[in-house]
N, C-alpha and C positions, 0 to 999 in steps of 0.2 A: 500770475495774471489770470488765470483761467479758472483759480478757485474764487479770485475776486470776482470774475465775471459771471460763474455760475449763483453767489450769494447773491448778486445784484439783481440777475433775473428771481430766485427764490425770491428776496422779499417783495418783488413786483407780484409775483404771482400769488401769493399769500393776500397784499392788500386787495387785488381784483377778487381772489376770492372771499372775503370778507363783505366783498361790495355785490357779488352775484347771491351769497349766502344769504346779506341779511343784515348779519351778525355776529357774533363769536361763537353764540347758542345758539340754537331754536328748542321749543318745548312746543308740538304738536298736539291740541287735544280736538276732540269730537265737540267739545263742551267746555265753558269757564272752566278755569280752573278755580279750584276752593283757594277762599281769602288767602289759609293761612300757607300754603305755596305760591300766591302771588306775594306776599309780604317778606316769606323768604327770598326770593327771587329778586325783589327791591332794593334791600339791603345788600347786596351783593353784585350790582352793577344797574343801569338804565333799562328800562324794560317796555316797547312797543308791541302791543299788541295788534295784529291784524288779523281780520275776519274776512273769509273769502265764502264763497259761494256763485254755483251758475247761472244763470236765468237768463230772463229775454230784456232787449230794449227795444222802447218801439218810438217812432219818429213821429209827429203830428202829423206826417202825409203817411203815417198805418205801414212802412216798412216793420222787420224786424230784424233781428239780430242776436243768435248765442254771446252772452258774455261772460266773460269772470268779473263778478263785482267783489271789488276789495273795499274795506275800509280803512284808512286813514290816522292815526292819532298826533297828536303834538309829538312824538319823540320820532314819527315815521319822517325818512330813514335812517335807521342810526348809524350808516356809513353811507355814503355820498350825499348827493340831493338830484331831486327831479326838476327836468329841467322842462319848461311851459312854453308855450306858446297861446298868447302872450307873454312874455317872461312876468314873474311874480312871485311870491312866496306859494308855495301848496295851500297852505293854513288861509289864506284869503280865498284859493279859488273854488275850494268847498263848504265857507262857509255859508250860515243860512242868511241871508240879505234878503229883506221886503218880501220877507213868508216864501220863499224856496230858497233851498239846498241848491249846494251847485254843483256837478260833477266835472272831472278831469279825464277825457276820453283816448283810448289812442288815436293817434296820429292817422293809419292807416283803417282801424275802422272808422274814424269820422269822414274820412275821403268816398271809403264805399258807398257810408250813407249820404253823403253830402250835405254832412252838419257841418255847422260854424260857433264858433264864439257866439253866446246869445241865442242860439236856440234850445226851445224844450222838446227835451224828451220823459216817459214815462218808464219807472221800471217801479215792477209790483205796483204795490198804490200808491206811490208818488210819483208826483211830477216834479221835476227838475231842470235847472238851466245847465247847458253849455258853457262853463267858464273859460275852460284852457282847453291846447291840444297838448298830451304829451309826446316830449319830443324824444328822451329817457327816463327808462325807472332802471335804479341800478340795480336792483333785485330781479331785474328783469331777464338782463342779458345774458346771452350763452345757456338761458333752460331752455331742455327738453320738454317738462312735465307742464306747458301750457295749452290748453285744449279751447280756450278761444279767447278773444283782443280783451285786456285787461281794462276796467273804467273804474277809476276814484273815486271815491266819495268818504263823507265824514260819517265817524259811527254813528254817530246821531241819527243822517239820513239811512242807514241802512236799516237799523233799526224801525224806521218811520214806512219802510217798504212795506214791514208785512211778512219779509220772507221768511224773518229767523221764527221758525215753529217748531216746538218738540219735535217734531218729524224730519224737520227739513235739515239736508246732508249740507251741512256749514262745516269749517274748517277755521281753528283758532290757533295763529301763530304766534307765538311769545318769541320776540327775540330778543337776545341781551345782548347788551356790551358791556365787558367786566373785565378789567385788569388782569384776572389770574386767571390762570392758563385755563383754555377754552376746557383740554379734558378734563382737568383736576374740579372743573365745575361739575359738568356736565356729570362726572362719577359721585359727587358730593351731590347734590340735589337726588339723582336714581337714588342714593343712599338714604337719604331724607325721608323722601317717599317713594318706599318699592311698590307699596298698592297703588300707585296713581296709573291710569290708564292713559297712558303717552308717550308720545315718541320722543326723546330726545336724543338731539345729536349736534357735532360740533362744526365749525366748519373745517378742523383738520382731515 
């Protein structure tokens, strides 16, 4: 009874960590990665990329705010889902409708600033509407390593910012989801390309 019970918590705690992780991989770069590591990486499981970066957002009444702006793909998240406020798909509430992008803000920085559904904000040189509040992101919960409220948006709109400049300290996260076993990847790919400059690691 008790080794039954202890498997039962293990695989609990295995899928939450899959869900705090990400994914099964991550492949941390500075910078895209070259084609032909993303095309290995392809063939080998689902691959979302997200691009993060700090900056400010500013309110139409001229507030501001440190954020982590993340971006968004179709495969984002490849374990759980985020949950809206409004409730919706993600994929709608960052899209671009009637010439702006829409961002997805947390919950509790939208309360600081006292945004709503439908208002704009600016970050870098775009303007942008308020679609959702998020209520969870699963990649979110139980980190440490967040240094201020996370806001949504599509690659597209990030792009459209202004911010990603050869200079500018961006963060590219590949994560996968792939059948064989997270190490056995994660050692196969290092193997692939030992010159690549990046971090990978698994979520075991």
């Amino acid at each position: 009874a008790g080794g039954g019970l202890y498997r039962q918590v293990a695989d609990a705690l295995r899928h939450d960590a899959k869900l705090i992780f990400g994914g099964d991989v991550e492949v941390e770069t500075a910078r895209p990665l070259p084609a032909e590591a993303l095309v290995w990486m392809q063939r080998r499981g689902t691959v979302s990329r997200v691009v993060e970066l700090r900056t400010m957002l500013r309110t139409e009444g001229g507030r501001a705010q440190l954020i982590e702006l993340q971006s968004a793909d179709e495969a984002y998240p490849l374990y759980g889902s985020v949950v809206l406020e409004p409730a919706g798909p993600l994929a709608d509430a960052l899209a671009r409708r009637d010439g702006r992008w829409g961002a997805a803000i947390d919950g509790t920085l939208a309360q600081r600033l006292g945004l709503r559904p439908g208002d704009a904000v600016a970050i870098g040189d775009l303007d942008l509407t308020v679609r959702a509040l998020v209520v969870r992101q699963p990649d979110r919960s139980l980190r440490a390593d967040w240094g201020a409220a996370p806001v949504l948006v599509a690659e597209g709109a990030l792009m459209a910012t202004g911010l990603v400049q050869p200079l500018s300290r961006v963060e590219h996260h590949y994560r996968v989801r792939t059948p064989e076993p997270a190490n056995a990847w994660r050692d196969s790919f290092i193997a692939t390309f030992p010159a690549l400059d990046a971090e990978t690691r698994s979520f075991d």
